[in-house]
Backbone as CSV, one residue per row, in Angstrom:
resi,resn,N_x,N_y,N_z,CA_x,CA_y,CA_z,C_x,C_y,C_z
1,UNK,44.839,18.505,58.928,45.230,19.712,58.221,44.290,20.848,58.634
2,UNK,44.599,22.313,59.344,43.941,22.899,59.465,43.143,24.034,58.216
3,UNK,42.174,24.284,58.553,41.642,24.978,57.624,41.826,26.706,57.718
4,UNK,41.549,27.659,56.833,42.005,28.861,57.594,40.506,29.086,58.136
5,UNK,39.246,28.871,57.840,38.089,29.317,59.217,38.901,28.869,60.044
6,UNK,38.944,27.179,60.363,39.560,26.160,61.728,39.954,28.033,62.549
7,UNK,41.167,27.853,62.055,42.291,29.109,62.329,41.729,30.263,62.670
8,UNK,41.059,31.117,61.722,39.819,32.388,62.126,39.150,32.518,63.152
9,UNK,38.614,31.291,63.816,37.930,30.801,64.741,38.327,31.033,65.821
10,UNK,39.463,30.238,65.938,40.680,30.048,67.213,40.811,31.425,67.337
11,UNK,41.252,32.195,66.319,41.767,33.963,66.591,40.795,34.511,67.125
12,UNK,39.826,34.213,66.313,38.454,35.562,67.274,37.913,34.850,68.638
13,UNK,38.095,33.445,68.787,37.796,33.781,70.524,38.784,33.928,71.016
14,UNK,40.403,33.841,70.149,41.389,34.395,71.425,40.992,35.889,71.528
15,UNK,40.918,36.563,70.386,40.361,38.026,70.956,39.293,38.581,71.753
16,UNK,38.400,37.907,71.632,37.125,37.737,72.332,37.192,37.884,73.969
17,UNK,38.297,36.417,73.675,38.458,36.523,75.562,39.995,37.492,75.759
18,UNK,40.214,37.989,75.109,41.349,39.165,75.341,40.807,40.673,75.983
19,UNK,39.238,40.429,74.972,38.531,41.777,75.153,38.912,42.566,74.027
20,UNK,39.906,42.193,72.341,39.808,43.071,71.301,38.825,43.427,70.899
21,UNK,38.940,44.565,70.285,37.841,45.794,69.479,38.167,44.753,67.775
22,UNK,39.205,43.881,67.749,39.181,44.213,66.409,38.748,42.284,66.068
23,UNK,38.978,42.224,65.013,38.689,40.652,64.797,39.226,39.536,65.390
24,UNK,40.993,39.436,65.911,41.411,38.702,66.759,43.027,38.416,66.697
25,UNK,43.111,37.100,67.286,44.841,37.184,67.875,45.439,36.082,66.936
26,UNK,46.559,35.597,66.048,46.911,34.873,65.182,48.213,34.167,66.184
27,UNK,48.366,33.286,66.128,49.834,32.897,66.695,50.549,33.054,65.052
28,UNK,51.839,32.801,65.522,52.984,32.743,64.146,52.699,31.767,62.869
29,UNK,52.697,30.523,63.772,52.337,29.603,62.399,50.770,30.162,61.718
30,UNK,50.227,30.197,62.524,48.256,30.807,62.026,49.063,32.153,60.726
31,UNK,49.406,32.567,61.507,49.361,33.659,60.433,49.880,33.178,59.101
32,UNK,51.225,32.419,59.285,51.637,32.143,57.795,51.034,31.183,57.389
33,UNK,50.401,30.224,57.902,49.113,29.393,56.918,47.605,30.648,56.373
34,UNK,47.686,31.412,56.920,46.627,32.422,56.469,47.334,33.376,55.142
35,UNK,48.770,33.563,55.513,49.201,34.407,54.511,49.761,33.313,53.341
36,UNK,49.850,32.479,53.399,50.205,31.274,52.257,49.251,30.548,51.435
37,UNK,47.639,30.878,52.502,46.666,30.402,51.394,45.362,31.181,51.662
38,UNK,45.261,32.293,51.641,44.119,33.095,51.978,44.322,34.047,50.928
39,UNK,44.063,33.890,49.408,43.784,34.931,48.632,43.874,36.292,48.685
40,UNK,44.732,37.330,48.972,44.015,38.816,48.999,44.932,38.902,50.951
41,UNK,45.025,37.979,51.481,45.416,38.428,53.053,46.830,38.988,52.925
42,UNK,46.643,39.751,53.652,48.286,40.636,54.143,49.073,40.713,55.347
43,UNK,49.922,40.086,55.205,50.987,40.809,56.696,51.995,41.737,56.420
44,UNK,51.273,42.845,56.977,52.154,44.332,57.398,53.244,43.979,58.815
45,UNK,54.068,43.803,58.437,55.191,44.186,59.729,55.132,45.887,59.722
46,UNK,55.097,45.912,60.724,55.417,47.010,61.107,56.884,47.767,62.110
47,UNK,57.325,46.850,62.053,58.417,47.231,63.164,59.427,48.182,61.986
48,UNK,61.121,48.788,62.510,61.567,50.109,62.145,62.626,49.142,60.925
49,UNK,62.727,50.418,60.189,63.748,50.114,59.146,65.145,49.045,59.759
50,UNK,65.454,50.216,61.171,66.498,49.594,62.042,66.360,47.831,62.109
51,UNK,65.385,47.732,62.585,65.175,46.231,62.625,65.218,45.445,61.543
52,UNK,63.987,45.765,60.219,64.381,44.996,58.730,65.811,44.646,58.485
53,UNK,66.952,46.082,58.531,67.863,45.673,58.477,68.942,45.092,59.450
54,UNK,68.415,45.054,60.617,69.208,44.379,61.262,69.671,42.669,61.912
55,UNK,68.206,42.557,62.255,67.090,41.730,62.747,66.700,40.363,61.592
56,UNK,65.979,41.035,60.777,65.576,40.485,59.309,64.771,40.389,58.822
57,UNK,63.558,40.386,57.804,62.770,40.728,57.482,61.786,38.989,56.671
58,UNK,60.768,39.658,56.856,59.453,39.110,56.095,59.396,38.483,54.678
59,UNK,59.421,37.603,54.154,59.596,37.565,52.872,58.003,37.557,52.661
60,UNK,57.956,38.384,51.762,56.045,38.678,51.243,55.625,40.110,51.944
61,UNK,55.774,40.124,53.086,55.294,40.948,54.160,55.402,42.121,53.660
62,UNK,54.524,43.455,54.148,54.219,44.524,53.455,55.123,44.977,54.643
63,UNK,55.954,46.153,54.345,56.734,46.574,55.751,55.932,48.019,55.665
64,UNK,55.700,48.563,56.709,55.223,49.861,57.053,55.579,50.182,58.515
65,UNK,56.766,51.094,58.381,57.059,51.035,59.747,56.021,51.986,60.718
66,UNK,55.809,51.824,61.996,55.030,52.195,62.669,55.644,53.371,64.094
67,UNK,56.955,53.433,64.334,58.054,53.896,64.851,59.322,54.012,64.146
68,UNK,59.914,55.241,63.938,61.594,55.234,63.537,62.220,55.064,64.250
69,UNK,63.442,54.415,64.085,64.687,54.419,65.260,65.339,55.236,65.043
70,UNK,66.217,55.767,65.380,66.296,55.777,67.103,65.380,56.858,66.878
71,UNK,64.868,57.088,68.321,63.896,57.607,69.126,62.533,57.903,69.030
72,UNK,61.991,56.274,68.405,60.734,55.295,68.319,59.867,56.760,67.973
73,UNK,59.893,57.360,66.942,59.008,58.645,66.496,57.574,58.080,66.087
74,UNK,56.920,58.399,66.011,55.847,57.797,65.418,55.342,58.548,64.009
75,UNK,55.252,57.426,63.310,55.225,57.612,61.543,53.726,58.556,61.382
76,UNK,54.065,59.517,61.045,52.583,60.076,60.835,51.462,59.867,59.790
77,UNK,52.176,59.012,58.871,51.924,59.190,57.804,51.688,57.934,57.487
78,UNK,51.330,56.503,59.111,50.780,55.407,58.758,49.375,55.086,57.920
79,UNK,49.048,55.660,58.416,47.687,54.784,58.133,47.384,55.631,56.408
80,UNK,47.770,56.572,55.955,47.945,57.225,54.930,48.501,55.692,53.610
81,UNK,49.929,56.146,54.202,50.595,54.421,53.818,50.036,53.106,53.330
82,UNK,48.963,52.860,55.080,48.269,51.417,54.794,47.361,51.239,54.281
83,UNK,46.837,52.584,53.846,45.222,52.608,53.366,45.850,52.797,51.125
84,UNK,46.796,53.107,51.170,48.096,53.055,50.180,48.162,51.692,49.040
85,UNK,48.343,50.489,50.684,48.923,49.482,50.076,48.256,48.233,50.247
86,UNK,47.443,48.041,51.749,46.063,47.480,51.733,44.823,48.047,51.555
87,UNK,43.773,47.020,50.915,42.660,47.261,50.422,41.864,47.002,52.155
88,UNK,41.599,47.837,52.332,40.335,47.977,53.167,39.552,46.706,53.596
89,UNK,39.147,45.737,52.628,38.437,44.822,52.957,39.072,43.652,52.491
90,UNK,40.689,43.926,52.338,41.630,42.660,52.926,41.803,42.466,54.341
91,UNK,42.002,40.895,54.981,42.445,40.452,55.673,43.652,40.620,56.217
92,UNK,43.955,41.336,57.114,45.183,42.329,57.085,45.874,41.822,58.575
93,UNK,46.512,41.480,59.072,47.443,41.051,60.049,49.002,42.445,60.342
94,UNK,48.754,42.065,61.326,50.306,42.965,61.801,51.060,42.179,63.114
95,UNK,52.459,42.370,62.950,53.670,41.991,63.621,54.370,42.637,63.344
96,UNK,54.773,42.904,64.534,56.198,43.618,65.258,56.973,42.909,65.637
97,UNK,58.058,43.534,66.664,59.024,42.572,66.936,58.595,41.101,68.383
98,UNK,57.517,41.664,68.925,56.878,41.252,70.016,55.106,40.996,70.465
99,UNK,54.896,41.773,69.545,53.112,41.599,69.747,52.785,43.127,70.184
100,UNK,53.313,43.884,70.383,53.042,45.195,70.933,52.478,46.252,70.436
101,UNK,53.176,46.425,69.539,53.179,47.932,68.509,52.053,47.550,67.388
102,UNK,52.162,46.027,67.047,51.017,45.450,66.232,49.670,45.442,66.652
103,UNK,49.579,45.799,67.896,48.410,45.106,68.779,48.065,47.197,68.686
104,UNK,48.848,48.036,68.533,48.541,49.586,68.474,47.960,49.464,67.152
105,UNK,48.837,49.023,66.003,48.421,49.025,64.703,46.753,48.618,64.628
106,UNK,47.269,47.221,65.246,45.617,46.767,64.929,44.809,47.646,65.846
107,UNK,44.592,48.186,66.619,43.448,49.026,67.251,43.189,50.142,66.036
108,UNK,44.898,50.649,65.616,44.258,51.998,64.609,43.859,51.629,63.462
109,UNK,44.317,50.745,62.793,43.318,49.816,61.626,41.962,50.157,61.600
110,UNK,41.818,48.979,62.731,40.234,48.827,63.160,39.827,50.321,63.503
111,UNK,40.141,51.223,63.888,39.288,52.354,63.693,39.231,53.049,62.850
112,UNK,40.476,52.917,61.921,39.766,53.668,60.734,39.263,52.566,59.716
113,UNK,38.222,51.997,60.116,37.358,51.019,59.525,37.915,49.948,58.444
114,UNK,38.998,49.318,59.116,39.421,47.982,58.570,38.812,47.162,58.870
115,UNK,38.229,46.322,58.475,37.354,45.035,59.553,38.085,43.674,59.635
116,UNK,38.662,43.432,59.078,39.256,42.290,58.961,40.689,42.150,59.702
117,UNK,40.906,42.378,60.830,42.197,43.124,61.753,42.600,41.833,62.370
118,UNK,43.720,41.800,62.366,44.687,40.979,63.471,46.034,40.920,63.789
119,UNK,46.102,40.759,65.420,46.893,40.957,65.687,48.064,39.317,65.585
120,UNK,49.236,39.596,65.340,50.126,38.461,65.408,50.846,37.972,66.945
121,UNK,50.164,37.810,67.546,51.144,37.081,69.052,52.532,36.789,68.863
122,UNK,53.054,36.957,69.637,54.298,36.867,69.665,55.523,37.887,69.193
123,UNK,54.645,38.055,67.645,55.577,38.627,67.070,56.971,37.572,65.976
124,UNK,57.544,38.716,65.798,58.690,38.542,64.997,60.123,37.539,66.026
125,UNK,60.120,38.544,67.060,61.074,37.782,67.562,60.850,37.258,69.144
126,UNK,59.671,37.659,69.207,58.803,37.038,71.183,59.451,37.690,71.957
127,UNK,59.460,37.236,72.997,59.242,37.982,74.495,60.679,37.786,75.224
128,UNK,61.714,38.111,75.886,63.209,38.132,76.293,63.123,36.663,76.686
129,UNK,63.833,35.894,76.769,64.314,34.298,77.211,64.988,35.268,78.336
130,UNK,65.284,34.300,79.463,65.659,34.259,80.861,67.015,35.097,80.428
131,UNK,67.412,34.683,79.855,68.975,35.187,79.175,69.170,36.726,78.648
132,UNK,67.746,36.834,78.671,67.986,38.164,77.785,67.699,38.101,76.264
133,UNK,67.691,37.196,76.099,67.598,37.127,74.184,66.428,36.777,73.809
134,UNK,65.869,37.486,72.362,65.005,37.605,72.190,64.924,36.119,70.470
135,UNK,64.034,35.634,70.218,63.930,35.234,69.081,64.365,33.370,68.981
136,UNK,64.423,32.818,70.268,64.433,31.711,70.851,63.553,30.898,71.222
137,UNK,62.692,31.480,72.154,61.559,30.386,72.738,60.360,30.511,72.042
138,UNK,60.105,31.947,71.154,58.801,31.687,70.783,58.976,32.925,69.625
139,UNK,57.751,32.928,68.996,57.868,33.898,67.582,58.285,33.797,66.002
140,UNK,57.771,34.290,65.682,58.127,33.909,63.919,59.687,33.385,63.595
141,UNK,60.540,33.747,64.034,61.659,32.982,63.965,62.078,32.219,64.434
142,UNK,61.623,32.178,65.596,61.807,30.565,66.454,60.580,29.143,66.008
143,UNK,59.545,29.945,65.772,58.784,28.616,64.559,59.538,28.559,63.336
144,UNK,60.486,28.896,63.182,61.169,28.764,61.663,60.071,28.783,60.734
145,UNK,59.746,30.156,60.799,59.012,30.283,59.695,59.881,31.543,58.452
146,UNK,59.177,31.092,56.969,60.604,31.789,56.314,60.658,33.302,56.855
147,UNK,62.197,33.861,56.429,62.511,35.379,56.499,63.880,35.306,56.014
148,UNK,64.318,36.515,56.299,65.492,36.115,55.262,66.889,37.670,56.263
149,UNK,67.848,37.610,56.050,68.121,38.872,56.430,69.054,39.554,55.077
150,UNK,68.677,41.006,54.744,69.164,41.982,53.983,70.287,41.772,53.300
């Protein structure tokens, strides 16, 4: 049974050897054993309304979008938001649809002095399958981890 240090551990030398500024890298399952028994920890999705409702959403997960659709605007009024709805010296995680936009989040977190930052690998729905499709070979929905759609 892993522990969440075990887990903490694993993240900060994946970040370590990534070269993050911020605390470190979570795979999918890591994160939801961190968000299922870590007191006070948060996962912010960040990806667009478009997606919650399309796609499907987080059950627990704080949504703060980080881009509007269409034409991926950028929310000005994030970190306003996250500083809103997380406490500063919670354990705070972010996912997107891919690892991308989370991996922006977590840099701007961590600079406006979050310490406890991480990024979610993979993401929500991972990286295109050969096919084109996304949400198959790897990522929070392909670990069947819960979510639900609208």
């Amino acid at each position: 049974m892993p522990t969440i240090s075990n887990i903490l551990e694993r993240a900060q030398q994946r970040g370590k050897l990534a070269g993050l500024p911020y605390a470190g890298a979570l795979m999918p399952t890591e994160a939801y054993f961190i968000l299922s028994h870590a007191p006070g920890a948060r996962l912010v999705d960040v990806r667009s309304h478009a997606e919650w409702d399309l796609v499907g959403e987080i059950t627990g997960a704080v949504q703060l979008e980080w881009q509007a659709y269409p034409g991926w605007i950028p929310n000005a009024y994030f970190m306003q938001q996250l500083k809103q709805q997380v406490d500063m010296e919670a354990l705070v995680m972010f996912i997107c649809r891919s690892g991308e936009r989370s991996h922006q989040t977590a840099l701007v977190a961590h600079g406006a002095g979050y310490t406890e930052v991480y990024n979610v690998l993979e993401g929500f729905e991972g990286a295109k399958s050969a096919d084109g499709m996304r949400g198959q070979g790897c990522g929070w929905k392909a670990a069947a981890l819960p979510w639900k759609h609208r």
